[in-house]
C-alpha positions in Angstrom: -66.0 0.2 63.2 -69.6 0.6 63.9 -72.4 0.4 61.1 -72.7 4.4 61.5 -69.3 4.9 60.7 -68.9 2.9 57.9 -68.4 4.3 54.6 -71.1 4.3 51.8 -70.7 1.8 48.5 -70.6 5.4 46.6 -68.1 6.2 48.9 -65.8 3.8 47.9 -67.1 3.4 44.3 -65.8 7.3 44.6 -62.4 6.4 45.6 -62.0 3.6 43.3 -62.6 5.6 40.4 -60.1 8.5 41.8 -57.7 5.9 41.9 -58.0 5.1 38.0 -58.0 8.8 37.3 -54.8 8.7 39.2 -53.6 6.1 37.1 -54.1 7.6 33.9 -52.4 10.9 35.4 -49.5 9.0 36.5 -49.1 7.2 33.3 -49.3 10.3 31.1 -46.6 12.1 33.5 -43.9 9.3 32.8 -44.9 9.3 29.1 -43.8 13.2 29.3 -41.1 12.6 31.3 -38.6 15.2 30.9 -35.4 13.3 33.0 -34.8 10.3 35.5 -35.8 13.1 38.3 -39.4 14.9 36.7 -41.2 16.6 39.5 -44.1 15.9 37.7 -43.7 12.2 37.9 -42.6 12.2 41.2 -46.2 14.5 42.0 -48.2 12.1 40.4 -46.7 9.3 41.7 -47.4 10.2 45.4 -51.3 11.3 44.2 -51.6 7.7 43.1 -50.1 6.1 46.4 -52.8 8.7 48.3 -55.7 7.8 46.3 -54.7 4.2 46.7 -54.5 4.0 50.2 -57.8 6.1 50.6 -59.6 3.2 48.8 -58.1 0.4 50.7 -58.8 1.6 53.5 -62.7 2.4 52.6 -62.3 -1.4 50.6 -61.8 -2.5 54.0 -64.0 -1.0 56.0 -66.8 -1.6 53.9 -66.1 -4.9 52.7 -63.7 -6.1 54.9 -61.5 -6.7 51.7 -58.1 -5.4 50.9 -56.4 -4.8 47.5 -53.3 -7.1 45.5 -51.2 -4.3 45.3 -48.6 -2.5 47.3 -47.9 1.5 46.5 -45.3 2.8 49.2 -46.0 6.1 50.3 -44.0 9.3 49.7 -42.2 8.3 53.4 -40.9 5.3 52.0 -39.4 7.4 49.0 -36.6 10.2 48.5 -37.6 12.9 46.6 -36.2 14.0 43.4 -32.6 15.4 43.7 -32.4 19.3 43.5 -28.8 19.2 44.3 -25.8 20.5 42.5 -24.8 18.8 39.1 -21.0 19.1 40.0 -20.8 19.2 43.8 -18.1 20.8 45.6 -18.4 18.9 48.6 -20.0 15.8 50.0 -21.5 14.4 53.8 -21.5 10.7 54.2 -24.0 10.3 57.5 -24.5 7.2 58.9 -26.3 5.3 61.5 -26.1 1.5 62.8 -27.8 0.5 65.7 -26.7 -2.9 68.1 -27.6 -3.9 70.8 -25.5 -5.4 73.8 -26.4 -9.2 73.2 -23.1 -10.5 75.6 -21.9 -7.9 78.6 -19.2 -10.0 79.6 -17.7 -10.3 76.2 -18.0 -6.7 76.3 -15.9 -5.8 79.4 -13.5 -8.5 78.8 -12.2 -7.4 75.5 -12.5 -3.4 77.3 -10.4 -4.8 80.4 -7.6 -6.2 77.8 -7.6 -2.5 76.1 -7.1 -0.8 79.4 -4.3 -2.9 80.3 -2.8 -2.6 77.4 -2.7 1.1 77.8 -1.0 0.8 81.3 -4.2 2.9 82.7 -4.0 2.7 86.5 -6.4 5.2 87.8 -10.0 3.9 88.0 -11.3 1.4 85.7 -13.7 2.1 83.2 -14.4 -0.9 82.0 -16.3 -2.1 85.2 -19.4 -0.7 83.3 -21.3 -1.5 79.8 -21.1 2.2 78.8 -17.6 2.7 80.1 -16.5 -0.3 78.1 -18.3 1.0 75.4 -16.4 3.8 75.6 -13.1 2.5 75.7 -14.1 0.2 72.6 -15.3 3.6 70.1 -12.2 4.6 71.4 -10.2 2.1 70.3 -11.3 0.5 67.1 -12.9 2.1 64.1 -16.3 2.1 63.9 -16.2 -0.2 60.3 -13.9 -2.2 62.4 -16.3 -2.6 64.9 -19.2 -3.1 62.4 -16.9 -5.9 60.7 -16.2 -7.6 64.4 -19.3 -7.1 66.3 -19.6 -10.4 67.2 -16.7 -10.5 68.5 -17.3 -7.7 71.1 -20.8 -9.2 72.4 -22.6 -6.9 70.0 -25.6 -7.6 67.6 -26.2 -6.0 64.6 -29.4 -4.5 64.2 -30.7 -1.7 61.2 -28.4 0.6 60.0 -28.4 3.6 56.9 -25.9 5.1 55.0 -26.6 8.8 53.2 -24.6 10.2 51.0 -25.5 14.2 50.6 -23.9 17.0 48.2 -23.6 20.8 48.6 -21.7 23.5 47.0 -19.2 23.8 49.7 -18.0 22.6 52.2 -19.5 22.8 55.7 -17.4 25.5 58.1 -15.4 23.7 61.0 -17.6 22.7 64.1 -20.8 24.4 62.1 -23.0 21.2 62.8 -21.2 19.1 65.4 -23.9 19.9 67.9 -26.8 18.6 65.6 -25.1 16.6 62.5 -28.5 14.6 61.2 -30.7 18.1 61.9 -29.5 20.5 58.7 -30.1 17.1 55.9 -32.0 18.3 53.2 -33.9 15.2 51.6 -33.5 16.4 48.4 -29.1 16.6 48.7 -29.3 13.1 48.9 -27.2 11.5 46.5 -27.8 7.9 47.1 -28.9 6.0 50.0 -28.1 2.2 51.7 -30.1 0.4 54.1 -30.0 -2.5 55.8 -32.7 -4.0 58.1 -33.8 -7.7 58.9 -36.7 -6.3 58.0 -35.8 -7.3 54.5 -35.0 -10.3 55.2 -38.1 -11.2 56.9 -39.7 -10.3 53.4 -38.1 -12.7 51.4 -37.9 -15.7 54.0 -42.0 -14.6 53.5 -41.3 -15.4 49.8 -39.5 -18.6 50.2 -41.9 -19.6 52.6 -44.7 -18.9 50.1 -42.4 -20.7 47.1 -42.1 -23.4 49.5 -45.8 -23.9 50.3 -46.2 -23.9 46.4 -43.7 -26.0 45.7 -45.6 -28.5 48.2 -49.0 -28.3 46.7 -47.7 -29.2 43.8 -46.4 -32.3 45.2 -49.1 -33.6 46.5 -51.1 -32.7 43.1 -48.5 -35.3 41.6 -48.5 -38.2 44.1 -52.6 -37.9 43.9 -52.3 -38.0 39.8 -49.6 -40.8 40.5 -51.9 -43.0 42.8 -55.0 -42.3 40.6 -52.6 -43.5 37.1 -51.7 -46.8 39.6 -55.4 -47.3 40.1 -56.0 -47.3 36.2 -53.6 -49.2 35.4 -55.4 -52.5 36.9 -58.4 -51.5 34.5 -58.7 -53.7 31.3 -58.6 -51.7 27.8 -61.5 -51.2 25.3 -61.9 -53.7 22.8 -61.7 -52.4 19.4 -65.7 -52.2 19.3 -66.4 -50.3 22.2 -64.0 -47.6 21.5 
C-alpha cells in the first residue's frame, strides 16, 4: 500500500475505540440475554467481529501490526434458529468430497461388480466415471465413506445438516436443486469435517512442542551453570 493510501493514526485510533464500544454492546446483550438463541446477541456479536476486523486491518496497514485475537465472522457462524419448536419433518443434507487417489483400484473392484452381475453388453467400468457409477450403485454411500480406501478413494472435507420444517417436503418438489431451498436459519445442528482442523491443532502441538524445547534447553543451561558452581569454594563464616 502506498504512503497516500495509508490510513491516518486517528483513523485507526477511531476504529479501536469502535471496537471497545462494540465490546461493551456485546457484553450488555449477553447480560440481557433472553434464551440460548437472542437475536440481539447474535446482532452484537457480528457488530463486534466487523468492527474488529475493520481495525486490524487499519492496525496493519498503518503499523504493519496485527491483533492477539481471533473473532470469526458471521460466515463462519449459523444464525439463530427460527425454526419450529416441535418439527413435523426433518432433511438431513450432506456433502463429502474425495478425490480419485488410485484408478486402478477403482476399476478393479467396478470390473468384479459387473461380473458379478453377469452384465455382458459393454463394460462400463473401462472408465473412472463409469466405475464410479457402478460403485454409488452398488454400495451405500456410508459404506463407501467407511471403505474408501479400499476403492482408491481419499477422503477430503465433508458436512452434514440437519434442517426442520413443519411438513414434509412434496415428492420430487426439490430433486432438481436439493441444497438451493436451505434456509440457514432451519438448521438444527451441523457436522464438519476438514483437515483443515487438523492442520490447526498439529499448529498447536507444533507450538507445545517448540515450548516444551525451550524449556529444555533453559534447564540443561541452569544444569551446566549449577556444575560450574559447584567447583567454587564456599564463604567462610566471616565473609558471609
Amino acid at each position: 500500500m502506498s504512503d497516500a493510501a495509508q490510513p491516518t493514526a486517528a483513523e485507526v485510533r477511531a476504529a479501536a475505540e469502535a471496537v471497545k464500544t462494540a465490546l461493551d454492546r456485546h457484553l450488555a446483550a449477553v447480560e440481557r440475554r433472553s434464551g440460548e438463541d437472542d437475536p440481539a446477541v447474535f446482532e452484537a456479536f457480528n457488530q463486534l467481529a466487523a468492527a474488529a476486523e475493520v481495525y486490524d486491518e487499519l492496525l496493519y496497514d498503518r503499523y504493519d501490526e496485527v491483533t492477539p485475537f481471533e473473532i470469526p465472522g458471521a460466515e463462519d457462524a449459523l444464525p439463530p434458529y427460527t425454526g419450529p419448536e416441535e418439527p413435523n419433518a426433518l432433511s438431513v443434507l450432506i456433502r463429502r468430497d474425495y478425490a480419485v487417489a488410485e484408478p486402478q483400484r477403482l476399476l478393479a473392484h467396478a470390473e468384479r461388480i459387473e461380473a458379478a452381475e453377469g452384465d455382458d453388453g459393454s463394460p462400463a467400468s473401462g472408465t473412472v466415471h463409469g466405475a464410479l457409477g457402478l460403485l454409488f450403485g452398488e454400495f451405500e454411500p456410508d459404506e463407501i465413506a467407511s471403505r474408501h480406501k479400499e476403492f482408491g478413494l481419499e477422503e477430503g472435507d465433508s458436512t452434514l445438516w440437519v434442517t426442520a420444517a413443519e411438513e414434509p417436503a412434496e415428492p420430487g418438489e426439490w430433486l432438481e436443486a436439493p441444497f438451493e431451498q436451505v434456509d440457514p436459519q432451519q438448521v438444527v445442528c451441523r457436522f464438519d469435517v476438514s483437515a483443515v482442523f487438523d492442520d490447526e491443532i498439529d499448529d498447536v502441538d507444533d507450538e507445545d512442542e517448540e515450548d516444551d524445547a525451550d524449556g529444555d534447553d533453559l534447564e540443561d543451561e541452569l544444569d551446566s551453570d549449577l556444575d560450574e558452581d559447584e567447583d567454587l569454594e564456599p564463604l567462610d563464616a566471616d565473609r558471609r
